[in-house]
C-alpha positions as CSV (number, residue, x, y, z in Angstrom):
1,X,24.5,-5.7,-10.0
2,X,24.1,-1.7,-10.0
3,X,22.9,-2.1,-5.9
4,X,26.0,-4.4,-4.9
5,X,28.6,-2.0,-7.1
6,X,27.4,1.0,-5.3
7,X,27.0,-0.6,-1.8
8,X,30.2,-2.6,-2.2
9,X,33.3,-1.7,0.3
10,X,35.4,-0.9,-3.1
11,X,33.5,2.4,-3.3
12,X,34.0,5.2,-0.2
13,X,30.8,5.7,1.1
14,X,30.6,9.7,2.1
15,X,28.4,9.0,4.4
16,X,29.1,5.9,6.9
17,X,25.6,5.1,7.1
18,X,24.5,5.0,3.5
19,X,24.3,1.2,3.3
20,X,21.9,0.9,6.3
21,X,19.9,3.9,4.7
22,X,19.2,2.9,1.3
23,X,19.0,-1.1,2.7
24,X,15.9,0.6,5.2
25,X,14.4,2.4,2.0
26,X,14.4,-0.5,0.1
27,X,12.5,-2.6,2.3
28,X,9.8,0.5,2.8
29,X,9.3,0.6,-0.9
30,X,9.0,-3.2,-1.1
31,X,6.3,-2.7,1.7
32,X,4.4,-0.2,0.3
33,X,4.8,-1.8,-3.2
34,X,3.1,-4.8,-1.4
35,X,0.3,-2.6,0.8
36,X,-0.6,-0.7,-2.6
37,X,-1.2,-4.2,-4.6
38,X,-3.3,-6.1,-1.5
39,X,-5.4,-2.7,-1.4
40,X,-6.1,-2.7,-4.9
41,X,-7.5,-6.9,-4.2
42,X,-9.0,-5.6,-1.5
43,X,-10.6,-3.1,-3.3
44,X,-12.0,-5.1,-5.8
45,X,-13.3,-7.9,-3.7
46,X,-15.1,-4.9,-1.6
47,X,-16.4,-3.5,-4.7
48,X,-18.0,-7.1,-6.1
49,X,-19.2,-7.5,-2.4
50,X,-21.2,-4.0,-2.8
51,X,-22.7,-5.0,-6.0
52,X,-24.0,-8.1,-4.7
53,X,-25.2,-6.4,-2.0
54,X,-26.7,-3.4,-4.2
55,X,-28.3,-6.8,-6.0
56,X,-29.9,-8.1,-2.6
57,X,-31.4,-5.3,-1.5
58,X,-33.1,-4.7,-4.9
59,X,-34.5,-8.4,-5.5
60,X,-36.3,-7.4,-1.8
61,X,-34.1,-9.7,0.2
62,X,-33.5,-6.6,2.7
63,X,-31.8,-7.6,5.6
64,X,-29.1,-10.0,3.5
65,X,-28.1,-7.3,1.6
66,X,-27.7,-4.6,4.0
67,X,-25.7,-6.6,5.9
68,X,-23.5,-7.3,2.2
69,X,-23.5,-4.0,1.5
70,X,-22.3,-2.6,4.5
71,X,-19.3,-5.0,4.5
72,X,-18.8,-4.1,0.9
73,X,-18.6,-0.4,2.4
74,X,-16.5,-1.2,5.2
75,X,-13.8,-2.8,3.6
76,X,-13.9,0.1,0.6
77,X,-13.1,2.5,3.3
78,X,-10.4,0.1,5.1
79,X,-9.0,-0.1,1.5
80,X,-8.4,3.7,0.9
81,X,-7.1,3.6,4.4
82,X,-4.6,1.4,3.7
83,X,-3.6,3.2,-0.3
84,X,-3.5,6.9,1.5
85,X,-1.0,5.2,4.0
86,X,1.2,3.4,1.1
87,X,1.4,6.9,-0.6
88,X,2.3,8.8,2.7
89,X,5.6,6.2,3.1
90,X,6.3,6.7,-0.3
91,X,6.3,10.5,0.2
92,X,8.2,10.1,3.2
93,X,10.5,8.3,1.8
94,X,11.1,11.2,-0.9
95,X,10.9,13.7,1.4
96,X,14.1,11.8,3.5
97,X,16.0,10.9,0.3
98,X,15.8,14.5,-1.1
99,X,16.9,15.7,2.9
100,X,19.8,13.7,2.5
101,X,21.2,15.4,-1.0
C-alpha cells in the first residue's frame, strides 16, 4: 500500500523519473536478495561436498576424494564469488540512492 501511495499519479513526483528509479532498485534488491540466498545453498552443499571429500581421502580412497574435494573447493570459491557480487549491488545501490538526495 505504502509503494502504490508514493508512486501513485496523486502525488507530484519532483523528479519525472522517480517511478522508473525506485521500480529498477527494487528489482536489483529482489536480485541480490535472491543471489545472497542460492549462495548461501550453494555454500552449504559445497561445504558437505568437502567433508565428504575430506572423509575419502582419509579412509585411503585417494583419487575419489580428491576429485570430491576439489569440487567441494571449487564451488566454495564460486560461492564467495557470487556473495561479494550481491553485496557490491547492494552497495551500489546505496551509493545511487544516497547520489540522488
Amino acid at each position: 500500500m505504502t509503494k502504490i501511495s508514493l508512486l501513485s499519479d496523486s502525488n507530484p513526483n519532483p523528479k519525472p523519473y522517480l517511478t522508473l528509479e525506485l521500480s529498477i532498485a527494487s528489482e536489483r534488491l529482489r536480485q541480490a536478495h535472491h543471489s545472497f540466498n542460492l549462495a548461501l545453498v550453494a555454500t552449504t552443499v559445497s561445504f558437505c561436498i568437502s567433508v565428504i571429500g575430506a572423509g575419502l581421502l582419509l579412509s585411503g580412497k585417494v583419487p575419489e576424494g580428491t576429485v570430491t574435494a576439489a569440487s567441494g573447493l571449487a564451488s566454495s570459491v564460486l560461492c564467495i564469488q557470487l556473495a561479494k557480487d550481491t553485496n557490491e549491488k547492494l552497495d551500489k545501490i546505496l551509493t545511487e540512492l544516497k547520489d540522488q538526495d
